[in-house]
BALUM-181559 format. One line per field, with one value per residue: x, y, z of N, C-alpha, C in turn; chain. Coordinates in nm, 3 decimals, padded with zeros to 5 digits. Example, Ala and Ser with C-alpha at 12.3 -4.5 7.8 and 13.67 -1.06 7.14 Angstrom:
// residues 2
n.px = c(01.319,01.285) $
n.py = c(-00.569,-00.225) $
n.pz = c(00.780,00.708) $
ca.px = c(01.230,01.367) $
ca.py = c(-00.450,-00.106) $
ca.pz = c(00.780,00.714) $
c.px = c(01.320,01.290) $
c.py = c(-00.330,00.003) $
c.pz = c(00.780,00.787) $
chaine = c(A,A) $
// end
This chain:
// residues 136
n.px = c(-02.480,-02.122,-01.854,-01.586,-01.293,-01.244,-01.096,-00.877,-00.854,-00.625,-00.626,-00.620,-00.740,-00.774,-00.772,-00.845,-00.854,-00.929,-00.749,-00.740,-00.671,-00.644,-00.565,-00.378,-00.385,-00.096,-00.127,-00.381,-00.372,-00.204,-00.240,-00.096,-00.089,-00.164,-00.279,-00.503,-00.656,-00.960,-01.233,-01.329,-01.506,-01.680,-01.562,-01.336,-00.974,-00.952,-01.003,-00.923,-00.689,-00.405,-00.149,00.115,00.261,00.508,00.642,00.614,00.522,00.279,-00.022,-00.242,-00.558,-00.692,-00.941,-01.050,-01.093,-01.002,-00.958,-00.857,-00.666,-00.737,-00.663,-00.936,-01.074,-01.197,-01.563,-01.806,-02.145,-02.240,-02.133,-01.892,-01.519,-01.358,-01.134,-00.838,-00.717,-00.470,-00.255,00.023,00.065,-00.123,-00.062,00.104,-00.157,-00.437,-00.674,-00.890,-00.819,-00.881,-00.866,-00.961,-01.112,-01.167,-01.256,-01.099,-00.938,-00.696,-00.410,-00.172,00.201,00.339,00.736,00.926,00.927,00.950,00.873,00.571,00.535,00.514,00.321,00.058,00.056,-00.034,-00.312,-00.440,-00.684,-00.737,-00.410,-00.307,-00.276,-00.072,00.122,00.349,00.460,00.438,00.609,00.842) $
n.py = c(01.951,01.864,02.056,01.956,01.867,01.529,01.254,01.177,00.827,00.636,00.411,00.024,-00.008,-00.304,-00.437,-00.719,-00.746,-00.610,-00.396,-00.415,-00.282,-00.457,-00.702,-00.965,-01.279,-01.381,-01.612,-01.670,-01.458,-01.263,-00.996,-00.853,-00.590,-00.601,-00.643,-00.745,-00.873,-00.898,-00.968,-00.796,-00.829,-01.032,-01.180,-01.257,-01.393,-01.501,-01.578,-01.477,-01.266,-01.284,-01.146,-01.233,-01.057,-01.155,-01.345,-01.237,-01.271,-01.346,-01.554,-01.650,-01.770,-01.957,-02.007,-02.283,-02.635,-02.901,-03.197,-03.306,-03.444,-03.331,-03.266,-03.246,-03.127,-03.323,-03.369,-03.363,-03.448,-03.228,-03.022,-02.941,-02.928,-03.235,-03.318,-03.438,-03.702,-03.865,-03.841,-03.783,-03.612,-03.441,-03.158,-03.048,-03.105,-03.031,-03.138,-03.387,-03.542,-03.626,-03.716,-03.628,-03.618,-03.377,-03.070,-02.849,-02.497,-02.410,-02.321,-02.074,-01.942,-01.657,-01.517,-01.354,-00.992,-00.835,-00.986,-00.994,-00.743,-00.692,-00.888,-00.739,-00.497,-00.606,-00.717,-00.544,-00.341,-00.100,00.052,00.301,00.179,00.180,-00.086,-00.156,-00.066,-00.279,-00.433,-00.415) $
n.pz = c(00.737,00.781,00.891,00.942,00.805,00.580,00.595,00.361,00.162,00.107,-00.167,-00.281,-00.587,-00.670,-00.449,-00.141,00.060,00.365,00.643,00.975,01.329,01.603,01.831,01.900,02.103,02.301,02.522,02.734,02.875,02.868,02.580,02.241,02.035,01.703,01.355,01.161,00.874,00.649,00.513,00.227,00.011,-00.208,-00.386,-00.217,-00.180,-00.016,00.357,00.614,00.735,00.945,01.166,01.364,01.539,01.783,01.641,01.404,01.178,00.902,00.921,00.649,00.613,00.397,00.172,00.144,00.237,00.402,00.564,00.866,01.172,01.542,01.810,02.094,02.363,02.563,02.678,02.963,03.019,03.127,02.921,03.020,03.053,03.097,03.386,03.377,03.448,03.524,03.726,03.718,03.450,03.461,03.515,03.270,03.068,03.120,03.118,02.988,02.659,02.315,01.954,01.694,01.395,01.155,00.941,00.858,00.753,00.483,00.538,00.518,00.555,00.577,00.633,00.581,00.619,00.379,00.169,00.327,00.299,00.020,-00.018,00.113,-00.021,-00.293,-00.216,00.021,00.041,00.208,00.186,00.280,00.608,00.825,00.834,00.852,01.079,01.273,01.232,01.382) $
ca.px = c(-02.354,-02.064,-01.738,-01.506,-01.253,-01.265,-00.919,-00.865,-00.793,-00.538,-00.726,-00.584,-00.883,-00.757,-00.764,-00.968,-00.873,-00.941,-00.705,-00.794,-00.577,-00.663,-00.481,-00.306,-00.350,-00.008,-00.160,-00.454,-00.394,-00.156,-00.237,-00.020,-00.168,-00.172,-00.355,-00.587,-00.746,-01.141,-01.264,-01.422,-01.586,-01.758,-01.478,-01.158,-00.950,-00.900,-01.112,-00.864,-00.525,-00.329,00.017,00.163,00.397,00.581,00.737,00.759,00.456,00.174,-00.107,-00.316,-00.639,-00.760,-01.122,-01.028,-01.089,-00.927,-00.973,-00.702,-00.653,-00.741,-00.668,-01.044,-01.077,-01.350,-01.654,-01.913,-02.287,-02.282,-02.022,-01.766,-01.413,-01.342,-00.997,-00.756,-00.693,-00.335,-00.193,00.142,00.036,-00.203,-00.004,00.056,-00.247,-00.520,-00.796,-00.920,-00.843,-00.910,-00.828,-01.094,-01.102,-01.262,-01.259,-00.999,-00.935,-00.605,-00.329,00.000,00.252,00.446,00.764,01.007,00.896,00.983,00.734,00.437,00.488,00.477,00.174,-00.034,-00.001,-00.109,-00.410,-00.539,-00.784,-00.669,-00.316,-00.273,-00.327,00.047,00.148,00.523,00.487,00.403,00.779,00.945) $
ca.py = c(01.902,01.876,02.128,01.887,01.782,01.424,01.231,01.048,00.746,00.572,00.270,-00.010,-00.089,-00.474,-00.534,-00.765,-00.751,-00.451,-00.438,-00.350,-00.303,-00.609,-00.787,-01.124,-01.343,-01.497,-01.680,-01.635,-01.330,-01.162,-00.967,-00.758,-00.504,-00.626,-00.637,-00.864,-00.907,-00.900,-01.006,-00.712,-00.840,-01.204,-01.295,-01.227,-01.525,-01.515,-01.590,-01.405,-01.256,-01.255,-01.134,-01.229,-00.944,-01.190,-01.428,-01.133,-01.385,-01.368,-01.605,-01.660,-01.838,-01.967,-02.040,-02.406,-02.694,-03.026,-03.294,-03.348,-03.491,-03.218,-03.265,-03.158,-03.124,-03.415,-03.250,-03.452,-03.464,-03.075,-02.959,-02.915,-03.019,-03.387,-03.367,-03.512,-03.811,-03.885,-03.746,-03.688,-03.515,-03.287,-03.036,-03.032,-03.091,-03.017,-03.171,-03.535,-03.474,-03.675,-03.687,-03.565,-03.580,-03.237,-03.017,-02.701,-02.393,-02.427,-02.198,-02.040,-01.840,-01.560,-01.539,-01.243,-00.888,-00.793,-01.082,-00.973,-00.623,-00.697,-00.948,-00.683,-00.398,-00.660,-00.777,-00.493,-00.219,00.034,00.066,00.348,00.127,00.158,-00.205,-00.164,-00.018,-00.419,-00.509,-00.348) $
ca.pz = c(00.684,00.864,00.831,00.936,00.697,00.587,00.549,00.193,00.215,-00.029,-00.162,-00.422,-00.670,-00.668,-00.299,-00.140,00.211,00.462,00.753,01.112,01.418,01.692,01.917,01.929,02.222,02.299,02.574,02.790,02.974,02.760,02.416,02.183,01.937,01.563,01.255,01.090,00.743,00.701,00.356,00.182,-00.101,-00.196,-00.463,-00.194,-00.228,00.140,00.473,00.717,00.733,01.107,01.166,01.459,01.602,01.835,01.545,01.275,01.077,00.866,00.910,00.564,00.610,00.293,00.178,00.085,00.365,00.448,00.683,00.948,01.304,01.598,01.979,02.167,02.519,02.600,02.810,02.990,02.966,03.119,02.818,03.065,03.045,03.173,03.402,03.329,03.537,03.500,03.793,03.645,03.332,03.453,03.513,03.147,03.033,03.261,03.070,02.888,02.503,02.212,01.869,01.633,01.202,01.166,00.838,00.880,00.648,00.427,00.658,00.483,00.652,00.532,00.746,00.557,00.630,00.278,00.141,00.379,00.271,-00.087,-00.046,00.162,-00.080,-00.359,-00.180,00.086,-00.006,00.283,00.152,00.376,00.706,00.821,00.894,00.874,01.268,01.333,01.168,01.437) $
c.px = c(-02.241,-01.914,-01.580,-01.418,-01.289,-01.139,-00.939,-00.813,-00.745,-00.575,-00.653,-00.723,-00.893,-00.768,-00.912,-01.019,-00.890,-00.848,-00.707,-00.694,-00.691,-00.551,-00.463,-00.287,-00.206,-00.032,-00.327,-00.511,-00.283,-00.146,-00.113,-00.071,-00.104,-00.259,-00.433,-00.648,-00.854,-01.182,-01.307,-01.510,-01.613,-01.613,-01.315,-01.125,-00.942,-00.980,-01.061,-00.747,-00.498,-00.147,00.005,00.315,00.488,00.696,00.724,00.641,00.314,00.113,-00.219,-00.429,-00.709,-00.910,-01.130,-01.004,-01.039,-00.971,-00.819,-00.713,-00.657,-00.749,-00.789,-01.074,-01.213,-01.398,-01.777,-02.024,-02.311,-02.211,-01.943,-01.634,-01.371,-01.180,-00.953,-00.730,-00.561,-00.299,-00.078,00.208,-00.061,-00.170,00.005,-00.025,-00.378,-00.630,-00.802,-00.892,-00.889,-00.873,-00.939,-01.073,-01.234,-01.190,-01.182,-00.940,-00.782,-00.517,-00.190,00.058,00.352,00.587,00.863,00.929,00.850,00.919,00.638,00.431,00.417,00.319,00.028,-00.056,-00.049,-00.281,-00.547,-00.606,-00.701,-00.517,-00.260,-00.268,-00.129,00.125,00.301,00.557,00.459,00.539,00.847,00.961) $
c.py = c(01.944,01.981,02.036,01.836,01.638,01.377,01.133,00.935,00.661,00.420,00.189,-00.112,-00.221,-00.551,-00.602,-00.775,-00.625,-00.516,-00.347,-00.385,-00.387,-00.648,-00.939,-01.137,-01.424,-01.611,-01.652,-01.527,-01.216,-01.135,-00.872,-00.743,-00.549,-00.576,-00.758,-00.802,-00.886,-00.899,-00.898,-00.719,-00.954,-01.281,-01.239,-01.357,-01.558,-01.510,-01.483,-01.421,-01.223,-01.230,-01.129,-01.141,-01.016,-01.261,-01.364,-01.236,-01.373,-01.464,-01.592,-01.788,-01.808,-02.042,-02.231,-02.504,-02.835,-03.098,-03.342,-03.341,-03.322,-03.276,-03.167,-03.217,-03.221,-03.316,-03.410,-03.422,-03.287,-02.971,-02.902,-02.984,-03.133,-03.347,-03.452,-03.630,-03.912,-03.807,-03.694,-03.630,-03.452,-03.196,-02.977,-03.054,-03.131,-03.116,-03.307,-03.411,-03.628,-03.652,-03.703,-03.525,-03.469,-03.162,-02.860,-02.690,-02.410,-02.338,-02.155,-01.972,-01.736,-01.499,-01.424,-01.129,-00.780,-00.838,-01.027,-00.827,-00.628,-00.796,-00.820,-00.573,-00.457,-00.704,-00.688,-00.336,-00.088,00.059,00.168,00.339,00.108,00.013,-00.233,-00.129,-00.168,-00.497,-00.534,-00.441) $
c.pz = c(00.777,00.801,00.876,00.850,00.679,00.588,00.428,00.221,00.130,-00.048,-00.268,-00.483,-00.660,-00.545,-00.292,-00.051,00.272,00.612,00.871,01.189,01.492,01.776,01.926,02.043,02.222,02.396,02.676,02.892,02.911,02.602,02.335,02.061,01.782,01.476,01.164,00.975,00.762,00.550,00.315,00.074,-00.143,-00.276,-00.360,-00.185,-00.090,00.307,00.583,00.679,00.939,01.110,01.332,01.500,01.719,01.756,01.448,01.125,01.070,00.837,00.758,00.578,00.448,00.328,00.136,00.183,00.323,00.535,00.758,01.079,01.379,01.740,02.029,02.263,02.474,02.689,02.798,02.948,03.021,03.026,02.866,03.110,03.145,03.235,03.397,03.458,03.563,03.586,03.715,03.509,03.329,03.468,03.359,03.083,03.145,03.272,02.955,02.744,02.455,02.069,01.741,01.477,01.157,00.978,00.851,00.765,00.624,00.509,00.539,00.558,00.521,00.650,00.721,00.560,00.466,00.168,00.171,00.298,00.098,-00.128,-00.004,00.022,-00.225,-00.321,-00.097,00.032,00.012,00.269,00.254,00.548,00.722,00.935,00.911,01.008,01.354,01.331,01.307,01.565) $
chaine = c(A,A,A,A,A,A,A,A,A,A,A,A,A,A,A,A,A,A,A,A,A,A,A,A,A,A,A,A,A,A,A,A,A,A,A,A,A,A,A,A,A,A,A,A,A,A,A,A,A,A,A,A,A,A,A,A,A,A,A,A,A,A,A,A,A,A,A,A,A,A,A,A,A,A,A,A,A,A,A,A,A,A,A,A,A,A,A,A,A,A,A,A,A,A,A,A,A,A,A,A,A,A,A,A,A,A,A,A,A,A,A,A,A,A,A,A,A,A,A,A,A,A,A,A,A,A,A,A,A,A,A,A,A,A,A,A) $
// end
């Protein structure tokens, strides 16, 4: 057995989410340290939580799907992206798209500080996971 203390960890019986530090891509080569959601239990109402620390905004992925138009890169017969062939819109877009009726997860946002706080400590387990250092 170990003599190590343990640390307690302030839990709310009703949560459903557990939240982990992570990182948000804002683009392809630069991240910034966040927090994400992670279901903890079969009945959470919720697939994923994301807060984006650049716009100050929580991401809510619900468990509830839709059908709605989606721009996807075409790829040839080796599943790699078709360029674009428009000289003077490849720069902005590099690559053939298409427009694609696909099945995507319900999204909300939470966009006041003062909102997210009050949704998280309704919803996440780890209550003591200090997400107010994401506000700032």
């Amino acid at each position: 057995m170990s003599d190590t203390p343990t640390k307690k960890v302030k839990t709310n019986p009703s949560g459903t989410m557990f939240l982990v530090k992570s990182t948000f891509m804002k683009d392809a080569a630069t991240g910034v340290e966040n927090f994400t959601g992670i279901p903890a239990s079969k009945d959470c109402p919720f697939v994923e939580l994301i807060y984006d620390p650049s716009n100050k905004i929580l991401g809510i992925i619900s468990p509830y799907k839709k059908e709605t138009f989606q721009d996807m890169i075409k790829v040839d017969n080796n599943g790699m992206p078709k360029p674009n062939t428009n000289k003077a819109a490849r720069e902005k877009i590099p690559y053939q798209q298409e427009r694609v009726m696909m099945e995507t997860y319900h999204e909300y946002y939470i966009r006041d500080t003062k909102e997210i706080d009050a949704f998280l400590k309704m919803h996440v387990i780890n209550v003591d996971f200090n997400w107010n250092t994401y506000f700032k």
